[in-house]
C-alpha positions in Angstrom: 93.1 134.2 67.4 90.2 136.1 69.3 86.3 135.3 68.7 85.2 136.3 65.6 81.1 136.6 65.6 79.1 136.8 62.0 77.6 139.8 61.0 74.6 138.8 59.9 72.8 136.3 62.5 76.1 137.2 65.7 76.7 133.5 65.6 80.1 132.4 66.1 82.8 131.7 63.1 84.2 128.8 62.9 88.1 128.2 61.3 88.1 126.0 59.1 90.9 125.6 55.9 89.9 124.9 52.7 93.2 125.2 51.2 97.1 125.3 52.9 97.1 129.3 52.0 93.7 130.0 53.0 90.9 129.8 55.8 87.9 130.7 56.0 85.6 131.7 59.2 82.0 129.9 58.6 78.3 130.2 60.3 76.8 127.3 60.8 73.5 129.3 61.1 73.3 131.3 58.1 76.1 129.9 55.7 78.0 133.2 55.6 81.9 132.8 55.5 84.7 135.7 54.7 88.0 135.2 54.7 90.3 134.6 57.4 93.3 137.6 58.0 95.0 135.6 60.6 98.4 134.7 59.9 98.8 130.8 58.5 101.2 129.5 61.2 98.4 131.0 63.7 97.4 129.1 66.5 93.7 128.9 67.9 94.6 129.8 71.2 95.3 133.7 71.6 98.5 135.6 73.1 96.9 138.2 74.8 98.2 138.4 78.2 95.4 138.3 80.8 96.2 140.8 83.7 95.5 140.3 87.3 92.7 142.1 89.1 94.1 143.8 91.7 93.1 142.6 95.3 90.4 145.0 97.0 90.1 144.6 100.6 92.4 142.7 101.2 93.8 142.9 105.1 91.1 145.0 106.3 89.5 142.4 108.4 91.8 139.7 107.4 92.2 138.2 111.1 89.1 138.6 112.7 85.2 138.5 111.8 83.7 142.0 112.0 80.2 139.9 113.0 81.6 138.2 115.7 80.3 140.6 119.1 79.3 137.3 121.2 81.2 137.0 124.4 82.6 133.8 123.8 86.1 131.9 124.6 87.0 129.6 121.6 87.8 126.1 122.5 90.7 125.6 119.8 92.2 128.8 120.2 91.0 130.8 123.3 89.5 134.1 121.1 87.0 135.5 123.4 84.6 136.9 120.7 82.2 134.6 118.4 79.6 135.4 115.6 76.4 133.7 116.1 75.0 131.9 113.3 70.9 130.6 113.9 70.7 127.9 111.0 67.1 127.4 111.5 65.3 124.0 111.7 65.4 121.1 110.1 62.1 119.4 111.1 59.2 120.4 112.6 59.9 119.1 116.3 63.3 120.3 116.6 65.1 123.0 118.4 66.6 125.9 115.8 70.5 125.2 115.3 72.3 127.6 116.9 76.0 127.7 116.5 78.5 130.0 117.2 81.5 130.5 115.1 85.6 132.0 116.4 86.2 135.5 115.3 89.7 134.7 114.6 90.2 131.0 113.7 86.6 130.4 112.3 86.2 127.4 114.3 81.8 126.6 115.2 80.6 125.2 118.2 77.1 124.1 118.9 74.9 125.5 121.1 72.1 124.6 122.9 69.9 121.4 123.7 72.7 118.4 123.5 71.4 115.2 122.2 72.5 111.8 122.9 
């Protein structure tokens, strides 16, 4: 059964069954009720069959990262390019995060000043 809305206030109807013949579709808003047309074995859920969108894009960079023009060998699985990604800073005093992410596998390293 699809979403029926009220024509007076655009609120939506609610089944309910007064009798085992009838339903009616009620507004809680504005009291207005009609009378239901569905069938009486009906179920609440509807049958409408909900079609796939069809994939755009797909496999036109699906391997490698467009971005990633870095000259940089990947340590898990020897790509040579990365993308560079510059997270900012998280505190005043700190260094900006620099890390730099595989082309292929999507792997990121961080770069720069190395804490212990």
């Amino acid at each position: 059964m699809a979403l029926k809305f009220c024509p007076k206030c655009g609120s939506i109807l609610i089944s309910q069954e007064i009798d085992k013949n009838k339903s009616y579709l009620f507004c809680d808003k504005c009291n207005h009720f009609e009378l239901s047309k569905t069938k009486k074995n009906s179920k609440t859920s509807s049958s409408e069959k909900i079609e796939k969108e069809e994939d755009r894009g797909e496999g036109i960079s699906k391997d490698k990262n467009i971005l990633a023009t870095y000259k940089h060998k990947c340590s898990q699985c020897g790509y040579d390019k990365a993308q560079i990604l510059d997270l900012g800073i998280f505190y005043s005093d700190e260094d900006n995060l620099i890390m730099l992410k595989c082309g292929k596998c999507g792997y990121c390293e961080r770069i720069g000043r190395k804490t212990s």
